[in-house]
C-alpha positions in Angstrom: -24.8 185.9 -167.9 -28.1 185.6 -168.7 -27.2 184.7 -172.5 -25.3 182.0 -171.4 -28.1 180.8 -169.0 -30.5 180.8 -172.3 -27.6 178.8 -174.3 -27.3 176.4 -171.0 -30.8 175.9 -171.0 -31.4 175.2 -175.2 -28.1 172.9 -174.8 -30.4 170.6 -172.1 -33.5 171.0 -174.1 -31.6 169.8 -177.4 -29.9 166.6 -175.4 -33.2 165.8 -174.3 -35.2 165.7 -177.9 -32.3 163.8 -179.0 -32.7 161.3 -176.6 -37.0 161.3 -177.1 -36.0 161.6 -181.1 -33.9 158.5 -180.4 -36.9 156.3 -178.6 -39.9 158.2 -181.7 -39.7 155.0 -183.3 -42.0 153.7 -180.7 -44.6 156.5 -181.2 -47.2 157.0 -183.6 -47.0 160.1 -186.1 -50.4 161.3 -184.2 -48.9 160.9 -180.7 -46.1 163.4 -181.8 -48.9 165.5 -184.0 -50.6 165.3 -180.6 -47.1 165.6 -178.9 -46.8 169.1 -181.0 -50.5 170.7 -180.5 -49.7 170.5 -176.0 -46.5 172.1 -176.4 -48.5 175.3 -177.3 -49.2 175.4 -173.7 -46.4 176.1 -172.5 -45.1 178.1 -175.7 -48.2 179.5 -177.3 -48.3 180.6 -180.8 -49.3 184.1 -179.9 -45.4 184.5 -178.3 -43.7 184.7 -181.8 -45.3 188.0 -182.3 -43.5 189.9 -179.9 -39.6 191.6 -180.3 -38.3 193.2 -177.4 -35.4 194.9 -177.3 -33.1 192.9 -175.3 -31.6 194.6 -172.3 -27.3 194.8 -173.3 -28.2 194.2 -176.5 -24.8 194.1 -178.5 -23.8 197.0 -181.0 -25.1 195.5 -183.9 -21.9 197.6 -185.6 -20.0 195.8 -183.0 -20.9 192.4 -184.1 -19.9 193.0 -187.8 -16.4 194.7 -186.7 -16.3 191.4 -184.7 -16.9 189.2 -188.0 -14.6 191.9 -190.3 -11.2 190.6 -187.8 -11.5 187.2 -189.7 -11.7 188.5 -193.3 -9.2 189.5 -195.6 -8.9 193.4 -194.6 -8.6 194.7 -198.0 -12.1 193.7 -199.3 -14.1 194.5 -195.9 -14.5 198.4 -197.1 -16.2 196.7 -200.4 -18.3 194.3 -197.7 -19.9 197.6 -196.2 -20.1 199.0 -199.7 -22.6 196.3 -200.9 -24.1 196.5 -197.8 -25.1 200.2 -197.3 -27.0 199.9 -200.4 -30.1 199.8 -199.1 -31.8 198.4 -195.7 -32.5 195.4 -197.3 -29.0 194.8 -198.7 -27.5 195.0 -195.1 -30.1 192.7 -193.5 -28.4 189.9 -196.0 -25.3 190.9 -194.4 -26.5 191.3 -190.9 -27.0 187.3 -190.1 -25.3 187.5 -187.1 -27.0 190.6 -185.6 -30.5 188.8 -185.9 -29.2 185.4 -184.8 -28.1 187.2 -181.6 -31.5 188.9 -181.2 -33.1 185.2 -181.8 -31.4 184.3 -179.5 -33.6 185.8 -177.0 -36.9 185.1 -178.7 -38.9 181.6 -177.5 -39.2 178.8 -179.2 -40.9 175.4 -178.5 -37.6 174.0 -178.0 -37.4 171.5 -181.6 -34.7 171.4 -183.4 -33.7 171.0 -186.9 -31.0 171.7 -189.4 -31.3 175.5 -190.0 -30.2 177.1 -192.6 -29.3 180.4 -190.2 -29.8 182.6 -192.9 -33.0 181.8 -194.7 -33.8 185.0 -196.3 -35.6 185.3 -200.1 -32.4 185.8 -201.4 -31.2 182.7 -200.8 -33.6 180.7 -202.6 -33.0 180.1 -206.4 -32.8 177.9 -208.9 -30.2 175.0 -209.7 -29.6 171.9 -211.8 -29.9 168.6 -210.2 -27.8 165.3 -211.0 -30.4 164.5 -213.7 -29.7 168.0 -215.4 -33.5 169.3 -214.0 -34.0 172.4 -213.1 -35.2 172.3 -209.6 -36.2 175.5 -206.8 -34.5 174.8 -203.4 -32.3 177.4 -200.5 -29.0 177.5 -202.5 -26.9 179.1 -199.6 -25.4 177.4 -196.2 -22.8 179.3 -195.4 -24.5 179.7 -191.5 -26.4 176.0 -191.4 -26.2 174.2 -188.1 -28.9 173.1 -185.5 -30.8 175.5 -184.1 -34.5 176.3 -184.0 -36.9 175.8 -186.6 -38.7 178.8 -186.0 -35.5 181.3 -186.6 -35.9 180.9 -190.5 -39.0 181.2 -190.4 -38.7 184.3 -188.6 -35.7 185.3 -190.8 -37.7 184.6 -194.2 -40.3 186.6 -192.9 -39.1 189.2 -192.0 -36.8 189.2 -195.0 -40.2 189.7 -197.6 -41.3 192.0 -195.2 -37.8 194.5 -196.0 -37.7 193.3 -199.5 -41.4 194.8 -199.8 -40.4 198.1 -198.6 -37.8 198.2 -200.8 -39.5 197.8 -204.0 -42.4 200.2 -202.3 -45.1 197.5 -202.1 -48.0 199.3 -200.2 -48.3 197.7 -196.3 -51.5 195.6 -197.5 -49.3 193.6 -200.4 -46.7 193.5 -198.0 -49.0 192.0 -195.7 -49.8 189.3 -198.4 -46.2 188.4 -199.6 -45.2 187.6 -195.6 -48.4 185.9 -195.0 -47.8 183.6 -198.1 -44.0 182.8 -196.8 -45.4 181.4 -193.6 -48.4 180.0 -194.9 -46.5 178.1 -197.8 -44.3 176.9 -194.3 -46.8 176.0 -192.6 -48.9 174.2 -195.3 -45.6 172.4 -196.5 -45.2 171.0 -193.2 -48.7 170.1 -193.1 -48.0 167.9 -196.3 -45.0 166.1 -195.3 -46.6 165.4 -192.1 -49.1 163.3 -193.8 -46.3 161.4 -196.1 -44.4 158.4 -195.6 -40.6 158.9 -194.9 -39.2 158.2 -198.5 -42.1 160.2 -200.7 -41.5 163.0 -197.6 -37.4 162.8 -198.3 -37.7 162.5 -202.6 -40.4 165.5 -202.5 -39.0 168.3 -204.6 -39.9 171.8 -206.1 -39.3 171.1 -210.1 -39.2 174.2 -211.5 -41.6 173.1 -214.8 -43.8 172.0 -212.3 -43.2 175.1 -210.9 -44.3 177.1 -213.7 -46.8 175.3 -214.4 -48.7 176.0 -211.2 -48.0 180.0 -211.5 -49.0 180.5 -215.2 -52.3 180.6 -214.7 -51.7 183.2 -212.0 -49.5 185.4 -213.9 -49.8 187.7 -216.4 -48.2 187.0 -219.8 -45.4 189.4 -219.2 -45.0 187.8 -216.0 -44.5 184.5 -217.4 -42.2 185.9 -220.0 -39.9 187.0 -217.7 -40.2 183.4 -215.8 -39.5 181.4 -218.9 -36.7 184.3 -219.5 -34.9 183.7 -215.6 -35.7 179.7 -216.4 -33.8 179.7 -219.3 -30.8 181.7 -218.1 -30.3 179.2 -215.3 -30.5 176.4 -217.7 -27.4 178.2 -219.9 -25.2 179.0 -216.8 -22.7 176.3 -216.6 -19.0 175.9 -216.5 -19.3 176.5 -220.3 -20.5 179.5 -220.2 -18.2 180.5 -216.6 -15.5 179.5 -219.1 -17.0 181.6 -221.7 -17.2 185.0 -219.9 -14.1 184.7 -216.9 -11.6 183.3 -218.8 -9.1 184.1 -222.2 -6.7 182.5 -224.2 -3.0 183.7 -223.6 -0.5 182.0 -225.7 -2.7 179.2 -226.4 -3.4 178.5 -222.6 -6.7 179.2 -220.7 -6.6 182.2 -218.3 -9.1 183.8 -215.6 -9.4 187.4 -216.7 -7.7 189.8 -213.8 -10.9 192.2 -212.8 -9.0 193.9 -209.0 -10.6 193.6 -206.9 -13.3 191.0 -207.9 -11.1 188.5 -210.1 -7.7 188.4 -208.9 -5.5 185.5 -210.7 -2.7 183.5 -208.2 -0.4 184.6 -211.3 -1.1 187.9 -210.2 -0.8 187.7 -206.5 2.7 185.7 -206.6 4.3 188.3 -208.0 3.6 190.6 -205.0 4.8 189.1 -201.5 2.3 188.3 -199.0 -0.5 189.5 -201.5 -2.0 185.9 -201.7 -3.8 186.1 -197.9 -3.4 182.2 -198.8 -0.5 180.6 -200.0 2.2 183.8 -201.1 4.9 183.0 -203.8 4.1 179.6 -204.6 4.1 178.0 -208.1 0.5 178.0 -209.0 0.1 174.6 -211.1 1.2 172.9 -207.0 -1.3 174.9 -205.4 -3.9 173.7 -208.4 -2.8 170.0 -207.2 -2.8 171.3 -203.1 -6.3 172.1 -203.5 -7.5 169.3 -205.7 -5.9 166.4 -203.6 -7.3 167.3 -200.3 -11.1 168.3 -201.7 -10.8 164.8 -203.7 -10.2 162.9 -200.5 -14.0 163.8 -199.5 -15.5 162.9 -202.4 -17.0 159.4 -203.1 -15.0 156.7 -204.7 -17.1 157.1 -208.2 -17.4 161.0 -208.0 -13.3 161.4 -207.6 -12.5 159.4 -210.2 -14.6 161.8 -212.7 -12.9 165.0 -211.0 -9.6 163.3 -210.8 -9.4 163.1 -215.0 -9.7 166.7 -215.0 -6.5 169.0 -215.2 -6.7 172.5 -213.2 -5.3 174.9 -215.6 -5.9 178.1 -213.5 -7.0 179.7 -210.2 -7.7 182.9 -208.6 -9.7 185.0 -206.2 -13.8 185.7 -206.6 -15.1 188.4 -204.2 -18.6 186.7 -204.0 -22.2 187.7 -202.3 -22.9 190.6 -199.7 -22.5 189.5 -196.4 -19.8 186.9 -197.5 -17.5 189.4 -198.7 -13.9 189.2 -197.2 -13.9 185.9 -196.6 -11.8 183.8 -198.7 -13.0 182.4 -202.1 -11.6 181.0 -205.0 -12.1 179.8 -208.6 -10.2 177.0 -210.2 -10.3 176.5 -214.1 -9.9 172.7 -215.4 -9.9 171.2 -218.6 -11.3 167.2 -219.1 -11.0 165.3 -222.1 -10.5 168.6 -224.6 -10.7 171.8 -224.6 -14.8 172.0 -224.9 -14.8 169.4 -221.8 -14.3 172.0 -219.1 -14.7 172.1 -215.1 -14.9 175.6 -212.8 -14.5 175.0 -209.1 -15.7 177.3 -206.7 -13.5 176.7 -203.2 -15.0 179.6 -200.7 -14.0 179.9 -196.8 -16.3 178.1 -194.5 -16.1 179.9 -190.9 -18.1 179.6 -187.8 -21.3 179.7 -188.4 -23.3 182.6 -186.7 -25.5 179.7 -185.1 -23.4 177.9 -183.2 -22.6 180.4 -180.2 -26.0 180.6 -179.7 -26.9 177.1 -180.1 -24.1 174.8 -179.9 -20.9 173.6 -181.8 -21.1 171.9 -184.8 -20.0 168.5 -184.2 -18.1 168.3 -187.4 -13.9 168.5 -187.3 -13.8 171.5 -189.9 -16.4 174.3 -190.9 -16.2 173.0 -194.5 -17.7 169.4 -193.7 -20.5 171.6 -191.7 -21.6 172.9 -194.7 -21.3 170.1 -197.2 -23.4 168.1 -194.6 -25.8 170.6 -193.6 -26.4 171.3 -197.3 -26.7 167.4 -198.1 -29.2 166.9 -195.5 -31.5 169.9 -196.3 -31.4 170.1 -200.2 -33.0 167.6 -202.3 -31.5 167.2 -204.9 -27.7 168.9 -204.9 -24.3 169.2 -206.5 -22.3 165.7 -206.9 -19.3 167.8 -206.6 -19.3 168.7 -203.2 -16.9 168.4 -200.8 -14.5 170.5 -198.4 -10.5 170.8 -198.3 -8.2 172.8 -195.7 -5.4 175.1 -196.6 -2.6 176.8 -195.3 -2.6 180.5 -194.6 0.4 183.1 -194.8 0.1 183.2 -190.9 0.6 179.4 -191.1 -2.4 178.6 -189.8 -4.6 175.8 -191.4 -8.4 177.8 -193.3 -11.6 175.7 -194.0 -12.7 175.6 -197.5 -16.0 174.0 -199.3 -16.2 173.4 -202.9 -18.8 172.8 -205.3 -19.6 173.7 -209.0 -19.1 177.7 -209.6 -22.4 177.2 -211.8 -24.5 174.4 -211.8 -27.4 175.6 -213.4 -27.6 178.6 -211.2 -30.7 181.1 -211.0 -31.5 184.2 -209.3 -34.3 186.3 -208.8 -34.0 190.2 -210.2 -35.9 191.3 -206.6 -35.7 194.9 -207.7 -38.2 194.2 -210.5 -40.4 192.3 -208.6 -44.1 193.5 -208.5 -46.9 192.8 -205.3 -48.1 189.3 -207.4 -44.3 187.7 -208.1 -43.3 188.8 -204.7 -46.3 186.8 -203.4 -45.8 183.7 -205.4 -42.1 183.9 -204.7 -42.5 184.2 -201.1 -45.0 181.1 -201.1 -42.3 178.8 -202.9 -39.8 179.4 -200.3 -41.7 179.0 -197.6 -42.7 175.7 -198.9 -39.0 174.6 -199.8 -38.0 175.8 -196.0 -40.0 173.8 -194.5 -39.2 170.6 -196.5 -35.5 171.4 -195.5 -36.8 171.6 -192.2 -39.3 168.0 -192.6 -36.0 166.3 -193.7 -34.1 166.9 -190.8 -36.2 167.1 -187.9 -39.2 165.7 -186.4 -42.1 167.1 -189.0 -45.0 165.1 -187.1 -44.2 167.8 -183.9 -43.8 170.5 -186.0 -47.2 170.5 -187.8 -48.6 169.6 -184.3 -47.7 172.9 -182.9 -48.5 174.9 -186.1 -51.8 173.4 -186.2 -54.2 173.8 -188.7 -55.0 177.9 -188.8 -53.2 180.8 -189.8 -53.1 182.0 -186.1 -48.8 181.3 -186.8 -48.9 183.1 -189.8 -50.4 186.4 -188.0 -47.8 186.2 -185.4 -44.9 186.2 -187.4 -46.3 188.7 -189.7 -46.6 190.8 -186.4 -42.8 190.1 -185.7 -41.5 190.4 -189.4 -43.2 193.9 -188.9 -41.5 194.8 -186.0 -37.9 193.3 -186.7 -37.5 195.3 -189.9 -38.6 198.4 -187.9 -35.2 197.1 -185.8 -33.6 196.2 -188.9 -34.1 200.0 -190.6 -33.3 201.4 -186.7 -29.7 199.3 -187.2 -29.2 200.4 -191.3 -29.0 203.7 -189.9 -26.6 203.0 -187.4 -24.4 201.5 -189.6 -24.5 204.1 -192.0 -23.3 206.4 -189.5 -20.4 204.1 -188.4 -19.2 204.1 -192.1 -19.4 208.5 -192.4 -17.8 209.0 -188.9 -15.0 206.3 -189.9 -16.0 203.9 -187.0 -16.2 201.5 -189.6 -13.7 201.3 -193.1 -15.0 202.5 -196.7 -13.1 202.8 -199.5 -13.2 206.2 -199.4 -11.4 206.1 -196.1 
């Protein structure tokens, strides 16, 4: 009851910023600056410090048995496998737990398109339409509206478990979280003070990028940045081509890897092994696919994809916490041979925001994304767009697709020292809040976080105390997976 009183509550509290959003033309960017500083009255800054246990808090190995009903059975024991790694590995998986601790956490009630699960890990590098290499959050899965201050609170707290991980002492702990919120809060600070087109166009280019950090980093530091630079720069369909797929009787095949690569060539010949479409010729369900994603795409961008042939498809286990949800490759070919095309087409289901916050307006989970994405990236993938497909129970699955590499980049976490951590930490703090600027009011938002680090010191105060929670939950699950409460595959 009283979650649903706090959902009833936000639901009013949305409706009415949307209508004030809807009259802001009217104000001045200081009147909502000023707008922002008085709503620390009634929310002070000093509130984000604090998590409470919530009284009936959920199971939090209850809410991922919840999530595993939806998910292709077979892969869930590998889902808990990657995710028993370490503490750190099953907060990435854990998005739902912490939105439903949010969820009784204050806020000062402004809304913006979250990502819902804004931890490091989900920041990286990718190419933009004019081939740059740009830094941006590459992963929205869980984006709907919902607070602002949840990713920041899930960022945070994120460095904060990352840090233990890779044994930074408390102090440079202390540092890398403090530099997440401060690049936030500094960011907002900056597009607060732009005009609405140089606040939209802003971006993180990764040369500029580099450029900024050499001088902070030691040579072998910056030789291992040039190194991860130039490995996102080489990883394109070319090279997806390259190492998933081989030549059968002069025809292009993905390579079968059970249970992370699984070929439709494969699955067909077993009945009811496809979880998707079972015994069905795979060159139609090439065309299925391609024919309902194309209908999304804009008139110039179809008519690119549409010259491309699909060749081959099959199943990619993918991420940590996305694991057992349904995902898919498909292999085309354009003008020749060298011309070639890989599709990534992964399930979109709800996200872990909306029961807290409110249902996505949008018909099928797979526009949510592609929207949500549009609106808080920059500069993204042309190729996006969102298709639906039938399941062997009939029933109808929501699918978004993009490029399977588009000039991707990651960040080796394990190898990170106090300094990268730090600098890394900064950069997506800063790229958070411009996803945030873009989509909701950013005048407000600097108002409230004003102009000292007293923000910063609260969440650092939180991000302390939610990992404590988060380590308190690791262990829980790791006992659900040795008494069998939960499936391994060693069950």
């Amino acid at each position: 009851m009283a979650n649903q009183s706090i959902m009833e509550s936000r639901t009013a509290i949305s409706l009415m910023l949307k209508e004030a959003l809807n009259q802001s033309d009217v104000r001045s960017k200081e009147e909502r600056v000023a707008h922002g500083a008085s709503l620390r009255g009634d929310v002070p800054l000093s509130v984000h410090a604090t998590w409470t246990v919530p009284e009936n808090r959920p199971d939090p190995v209850e809410l991922l048995r919840e999530q595993n009903q939806t998910r292709v059975q077979k892969l869930v024991p590998l889902r808990h496998e990657r995710m028993s790694a370490s503490a750190f590995t099953f907060y990435r998986g854990a998005a739902l737990i912490m939105a439903s601790d949010l969820s009784h956490t204050p806020t000062s009630g402004i809304e913006v398109q979250a990502c819902g699960d804004a931890h490091i890990s989900n920041f990286g590098l990718f190419s933009s339409p004019e081939r740059r290499t740009v830094f941006d959050i590459n992963d929205f899965d869980e984006t709907s509206r919902g607070p602002w201050e949840w990713d920041v609170k899930r960022l945070a707290t994120s460095v904060e478990i990352c840090g233990r991980d890779i044994e930074l002492s408390k102090k440079e702990r202390k540092r890398a979280v403090l530099a997440s919120v401060r690049g936030y809060r500094e960011g907002m600070a900056k597009f607060a003070s732009m005009g609405h087109l140089d606040m939209w166009y802003a971006h993180s280019d990764i040369d500029e990028l580099a450029q900024h950090l050499s001088g902070k980093l030691s040579k072998r530091q910056q030789k291992v940045a040039k190194k991860v630079l130039a490995k996102a720069k080489n990883k394109n369909s070319a090279r997806a081509v390259q190492k998933l797929t081989e030549v059968v009787d002069g025809q292009l095949r993905i390579i079968s890897d059970p249970p992370l690569i699984v070929p439709f060539r494969d699955l067909a010949q077993t009945a009811g092994a496809g979880d998707l479409v079972s015994r069905v010729d795979m060159e139609q369900l090439v065309r299925l696919v391609l024919a309902n994603y194309c209908k999304t795409l804009p008139d110039s961008i179809r008519h690119v994809v549409e010259q491309y042939r699909g060749v081959d498809i099959a199943h990619k286990v993918v991420g940590v916490g996305s694991v057992g949800t349904r995902a898919l490759i498909v292999v085309m070919e354009g003008a020749d041979k060298g011309d070639p095309l890989v599709l990534q087409i992964k399930e979109a289901q709800e996200s872990v925001l909306e029961r807290f916050c409110g249902k996505s307006p949008f018909e099928q989970h797979g526009e949510r994304v592609v929207k949500g994405q549009q609106a808080l990236q920059t500069s993204g993938d042309l190729l996006l767009g969102w298709c639906r497909l039938p399941g062997q129970d009939g029933t109808f699955k929501d699918y978004y697709v993009r490029q399977l590499w588009n000039g991707k980049g990651s960040f080796d976490l394990a190898a990170f020292d106090a300094t990268r951590l730090e600098k890394l930490a900064t950069a997506c703090g800063w790229a958070l809040a411009h996803a945030h600027a873009r989509t909701g009011d950013r005048f407000t938002i600097a108002g409230y976080l004003g102009d000292d680090d007293a923000f910063d010191r609260a969440i650092l105060k939180f991000a302390r105390a939610y990992a404590k929670q988060n380590e308190t939950d690791y262990q829980r699950f790791l006992q659900a997976l040795e008494s069998g409460e939960l499936p391994t595959n060693a069950s």
